[in-house]
C-alpha positions in Angstrom: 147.5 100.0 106.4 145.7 96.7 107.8 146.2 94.1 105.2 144.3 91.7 107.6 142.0 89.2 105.4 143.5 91.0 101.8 144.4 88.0 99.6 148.0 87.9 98.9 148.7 88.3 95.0 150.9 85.4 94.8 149.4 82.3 97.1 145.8 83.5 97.6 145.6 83.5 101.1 144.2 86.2 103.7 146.7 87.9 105.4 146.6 87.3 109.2 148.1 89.4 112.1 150.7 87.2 112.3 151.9 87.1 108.7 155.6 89.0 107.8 154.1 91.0 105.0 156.4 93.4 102.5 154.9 95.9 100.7 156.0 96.7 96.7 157.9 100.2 97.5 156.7 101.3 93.8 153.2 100.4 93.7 152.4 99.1 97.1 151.1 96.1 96.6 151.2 93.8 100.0 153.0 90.0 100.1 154.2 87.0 102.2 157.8 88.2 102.9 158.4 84.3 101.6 156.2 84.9 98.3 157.6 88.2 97.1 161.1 86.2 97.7 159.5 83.6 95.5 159.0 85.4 92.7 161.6 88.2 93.4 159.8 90.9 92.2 156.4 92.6 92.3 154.4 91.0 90.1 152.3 94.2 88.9 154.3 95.2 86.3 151.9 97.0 84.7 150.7 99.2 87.6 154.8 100.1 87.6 154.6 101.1 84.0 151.5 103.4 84.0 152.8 105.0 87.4 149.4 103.7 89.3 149.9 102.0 92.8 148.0 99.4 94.1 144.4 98.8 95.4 142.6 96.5 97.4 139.9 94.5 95.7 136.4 96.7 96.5 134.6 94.4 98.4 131.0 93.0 96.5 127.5 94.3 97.2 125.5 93.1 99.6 122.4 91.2 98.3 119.2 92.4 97.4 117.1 90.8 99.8 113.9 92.4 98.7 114.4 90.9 95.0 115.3 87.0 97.0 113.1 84.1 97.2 111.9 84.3 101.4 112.8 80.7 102.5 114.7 81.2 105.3 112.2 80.2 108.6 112.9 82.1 111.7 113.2 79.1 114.5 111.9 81.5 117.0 108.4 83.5 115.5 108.0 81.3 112.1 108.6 84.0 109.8 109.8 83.3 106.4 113.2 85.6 105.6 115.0 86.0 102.8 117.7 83.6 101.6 120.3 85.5 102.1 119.2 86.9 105.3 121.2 86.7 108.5 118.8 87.9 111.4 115.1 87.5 111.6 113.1 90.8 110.5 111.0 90.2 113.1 112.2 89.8 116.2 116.1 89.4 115.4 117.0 86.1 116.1 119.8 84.8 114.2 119.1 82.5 111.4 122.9 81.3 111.3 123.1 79.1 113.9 121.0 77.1 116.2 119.7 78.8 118.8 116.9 76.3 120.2 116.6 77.7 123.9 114.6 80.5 121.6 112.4 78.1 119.2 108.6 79.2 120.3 107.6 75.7 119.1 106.7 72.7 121.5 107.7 73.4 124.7 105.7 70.7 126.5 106.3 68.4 129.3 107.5 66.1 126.8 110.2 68.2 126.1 110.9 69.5 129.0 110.3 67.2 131.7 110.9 69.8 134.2 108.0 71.8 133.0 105.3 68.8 134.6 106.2 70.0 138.0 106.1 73.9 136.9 104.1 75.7 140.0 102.9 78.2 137.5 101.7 75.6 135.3 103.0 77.4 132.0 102.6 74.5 129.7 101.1 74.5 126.2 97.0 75.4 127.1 97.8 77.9 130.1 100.9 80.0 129.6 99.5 83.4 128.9 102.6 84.4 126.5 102.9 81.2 124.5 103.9 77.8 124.9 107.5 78.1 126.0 109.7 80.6 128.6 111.6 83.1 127.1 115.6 83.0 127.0 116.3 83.8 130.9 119.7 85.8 129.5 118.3 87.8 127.3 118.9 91.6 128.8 115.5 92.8 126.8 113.3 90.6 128.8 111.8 91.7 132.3 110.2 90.0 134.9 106.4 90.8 135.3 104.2 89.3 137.3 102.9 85.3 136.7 105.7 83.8 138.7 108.4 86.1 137.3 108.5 84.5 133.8 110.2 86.8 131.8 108.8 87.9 128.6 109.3 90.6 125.7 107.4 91.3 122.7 106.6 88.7 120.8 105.3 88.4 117.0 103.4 85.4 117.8 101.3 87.1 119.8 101.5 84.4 122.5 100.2 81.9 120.3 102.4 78.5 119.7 103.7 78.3 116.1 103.1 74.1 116.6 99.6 74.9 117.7 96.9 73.8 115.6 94.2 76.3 115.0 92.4 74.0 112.2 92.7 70.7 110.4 96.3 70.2 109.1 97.1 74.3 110.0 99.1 75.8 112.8 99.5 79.5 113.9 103.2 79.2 112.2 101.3 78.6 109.2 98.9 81.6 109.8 101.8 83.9 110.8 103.4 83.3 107.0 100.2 84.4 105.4 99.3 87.2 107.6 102.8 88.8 107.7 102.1 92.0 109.0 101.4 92.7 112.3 101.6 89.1 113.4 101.2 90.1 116.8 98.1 91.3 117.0 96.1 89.3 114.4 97.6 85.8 116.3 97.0 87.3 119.4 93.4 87.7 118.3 92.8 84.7 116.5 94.2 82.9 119.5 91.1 84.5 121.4 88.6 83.8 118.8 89.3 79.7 118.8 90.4 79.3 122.6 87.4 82.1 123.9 85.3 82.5 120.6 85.6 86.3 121.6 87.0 88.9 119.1 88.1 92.3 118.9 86.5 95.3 117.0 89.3 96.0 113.7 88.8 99.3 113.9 90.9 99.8 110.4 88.5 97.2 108.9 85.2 99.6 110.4 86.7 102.5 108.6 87.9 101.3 105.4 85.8 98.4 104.8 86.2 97.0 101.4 89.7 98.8 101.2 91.3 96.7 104.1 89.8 93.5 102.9 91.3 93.9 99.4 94.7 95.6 101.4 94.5 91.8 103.2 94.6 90.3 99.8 90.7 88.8 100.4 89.3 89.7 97.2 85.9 88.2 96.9 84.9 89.9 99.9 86.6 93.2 99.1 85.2 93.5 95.5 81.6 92.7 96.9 82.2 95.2 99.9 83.1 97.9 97.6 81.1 97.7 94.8 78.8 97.9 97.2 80.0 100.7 99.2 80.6 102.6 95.9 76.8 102.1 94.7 75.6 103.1 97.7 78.2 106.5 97.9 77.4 107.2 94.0 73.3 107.0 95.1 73.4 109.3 98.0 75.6 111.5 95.8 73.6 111.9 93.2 70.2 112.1 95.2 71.3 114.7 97.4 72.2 117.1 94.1 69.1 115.8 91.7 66.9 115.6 94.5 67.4 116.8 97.6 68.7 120.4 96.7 66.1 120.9 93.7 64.0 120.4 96.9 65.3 122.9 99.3 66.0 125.4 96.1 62.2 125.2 95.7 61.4 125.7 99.2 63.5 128.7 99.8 62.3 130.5 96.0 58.6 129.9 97.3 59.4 131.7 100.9 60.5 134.4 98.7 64.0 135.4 100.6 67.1 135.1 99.5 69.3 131.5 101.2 72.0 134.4 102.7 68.6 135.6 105.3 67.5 132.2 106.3 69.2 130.7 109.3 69.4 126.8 109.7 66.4 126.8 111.9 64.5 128.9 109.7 65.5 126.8 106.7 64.5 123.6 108.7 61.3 125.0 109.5 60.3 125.7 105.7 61.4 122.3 104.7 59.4 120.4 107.7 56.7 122.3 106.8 57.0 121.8 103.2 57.9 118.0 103.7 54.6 117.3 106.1 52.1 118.7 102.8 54.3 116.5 100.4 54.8 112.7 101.6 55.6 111.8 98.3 58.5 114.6 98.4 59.4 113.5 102.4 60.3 110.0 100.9 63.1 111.5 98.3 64.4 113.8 100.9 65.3 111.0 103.1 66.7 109.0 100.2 70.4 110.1 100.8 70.0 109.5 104.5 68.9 105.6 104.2 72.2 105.4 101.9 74.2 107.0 104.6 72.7 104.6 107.0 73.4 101.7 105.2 76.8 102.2 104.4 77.3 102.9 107.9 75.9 99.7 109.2 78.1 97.8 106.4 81.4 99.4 108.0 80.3 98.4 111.4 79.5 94.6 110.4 83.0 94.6 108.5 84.1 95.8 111.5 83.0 93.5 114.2 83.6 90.6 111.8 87.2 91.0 110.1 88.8 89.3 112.3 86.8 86.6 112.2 86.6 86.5 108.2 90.7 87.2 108.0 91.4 83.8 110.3 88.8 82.3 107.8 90.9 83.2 104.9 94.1 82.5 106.2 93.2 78.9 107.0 91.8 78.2 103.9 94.6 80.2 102.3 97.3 77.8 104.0 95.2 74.6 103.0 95.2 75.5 99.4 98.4 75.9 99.6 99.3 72.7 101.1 97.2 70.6 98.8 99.1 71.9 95.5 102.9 72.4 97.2 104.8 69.4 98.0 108.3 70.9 98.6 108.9 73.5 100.8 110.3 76.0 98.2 107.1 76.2 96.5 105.4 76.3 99.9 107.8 79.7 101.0 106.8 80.8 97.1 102.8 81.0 97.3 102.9 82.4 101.1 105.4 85.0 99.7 102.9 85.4 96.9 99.8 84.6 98.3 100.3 86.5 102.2 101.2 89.6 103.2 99.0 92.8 101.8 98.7 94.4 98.9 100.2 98.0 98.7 99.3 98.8 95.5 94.9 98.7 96.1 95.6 101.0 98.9 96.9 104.0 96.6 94.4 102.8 93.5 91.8 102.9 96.6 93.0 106.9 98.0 93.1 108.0 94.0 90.0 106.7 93.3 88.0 108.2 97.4 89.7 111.6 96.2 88.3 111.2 92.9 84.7 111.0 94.1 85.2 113.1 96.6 85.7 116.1 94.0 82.3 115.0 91.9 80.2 117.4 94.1 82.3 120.5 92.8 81.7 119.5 89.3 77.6 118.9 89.8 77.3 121.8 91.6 
């Protein structure tokens, strides 16, 4: 057996390779040949007399990091880990030591005097992947194109963590609020305040109000939905109180049965029928207006998320900062306050498949 780094019984001490260890021929219990000589006997008497043998002490659990306090910073993409967390979660750099060739923060001329006679010109306002090169050792990285700087995924998106993207916020502050799929949303909030152009959040276009609340902004999820929900609730109930008394009338006064009318038939009649009523033309296209409008409110959420996301991230971060002064209440509200909320997205489905079985109930 390998006692290696097992505490000997007697002076507390790991064993090593080196160590002349003796092993208790009754219970097998392991010693420093020079302790066991000390006390001239195995000292687990009581494992002799109950004819049990000795065991190494079980080793204790491994921490909960999903129940710890996140305060641990990642020097490379900014994201808060947990306390007792060794590597980042993110991109895996270790939080242990100091690895500072991989800190994305400030890599400026200032810093790097070498970098005010870069060719390339990869300083702070011009380097496509950030402000700093990536570790030149690393074996993930590859060499693609812009003067061979190698590069590699990274959860900043390109954006510099040091950067300022408002007053008395940087993108490392954004990243701790956003949390989830940093990559993308700094990428694209880079573009917004370095371009003013934006991308189309195509999970914000067919969710709406559900991805706002799932991104923990409330006010505008609440409104978004209510509204969404009105609007879902008033086509529902005008297509079975209004539209199908309509076309039940239509097809009872043609006198055949639904079963012998094709569509084109059927949408002859109700033309027809629709042209000698205004009045009734007006209800009939009731549900479709609702339709309309709640598709042109998922296509505005769409085409402005992004925009309202780095809006509430930055104020977000400032309230933040104007009620924390130390930085473990600082790593407690972004833990709190950032991120996305699981939980609205299942209340959300329950609630869509809910609605979505109404019809069968009113028909």
């Amino acid at each position: 057996m390998d006692y290696k780094g097992i505490k000997c019984p007697v002076c507390d001490k790991p064993f090593t390779e080196n160590d002349d260890i003796v092993v208790c021929p009754v219970c097998g219990a392991p010693y420093h040949r020079g302790c066991y000589k000390e006390k001239g006997a195995c000292i687990f008497t009581d494992l002799h007399e109950s004819g049990k043998t000795w065991a190494p002490p079980v080793p204790p659990d491994a921490p909960n990091t999903a129940s710890e306090l996140k305060d641990k910073e990642c020097p490379n993409c900014g994201t808060l880990n947990a306390h007792s967390a060794l590597f980042c979660n993110i991109c895996g750099t270790s939080l242990t030591g100091a690895p500072d060739e991989h800190r994305n923060t400030g890599y400026n001329t200032q810093q790097n005097p070498n970098n005010a006679n870069n060719p390339n010109g990869y300083n702070n306002y011009n380097n496509p992947y950030g402000s700093y090169p990536p570790p030149q050792n690393n074996a993930n990285y590859q060499s693609r194109g812009f003067g061979g700087v190698p590069f590699a995924f990274d959860p900043m998106g390109g954006a510099n963590p040091a950067e300022f993207v408002a007053d008395n916020v940087t993108y490392g502050d954004v990243s701790k609020v956003v949390q989830q799929n940093t990559a993308y949303y700094l990428s694209v909030f880079r573009n917004i305040k370095s371009f003013g152009r934006s991308k189309f959040n195509f999970s914000a276009f067919l969710f709406s109000g559900g991805w706002l609340l799932y991104r923990k902004q409330y006010k505008a999820g609440i409104i978004t939905t209510t509204i969404m929900f009105l609007l879902y609730i008033a086509n529902l109930m005008l297509s079975c109180f209004v539209v199908n008394p309509i076309t039940t009338h239509v097809i009872d006064n043609a006198g055949v049965s639904s079963s012998d009318l094709s569509y084109v038939q059927l949408a002859n009649l109700l033309s027809q029928y629709l042209m000698d009523n205004p009045s009734q033309y007006l209800l009939f296209c009731l549900p479709l207006l609702c339709s309309a409008l709640m598709l042109g409110i998922m296509i505005f959420v769409g085409v402005r998320a992004n925009r309202m996301y780095l809006n509430h991230c930055v104020h977000t971060v400032q309230e933040i900062k104007s009620v924390s002064n130390t930085e473990t209440d600082l790593s407690a509200e972004y833990t709190a306050r950032g991120g996305v909320n699981v939980v609205v997205t299942f209340c959300l489905l329950a609630c869509y498949m809910i609605l979505r079985w109404i019809p069968l109930f009113l028909t």
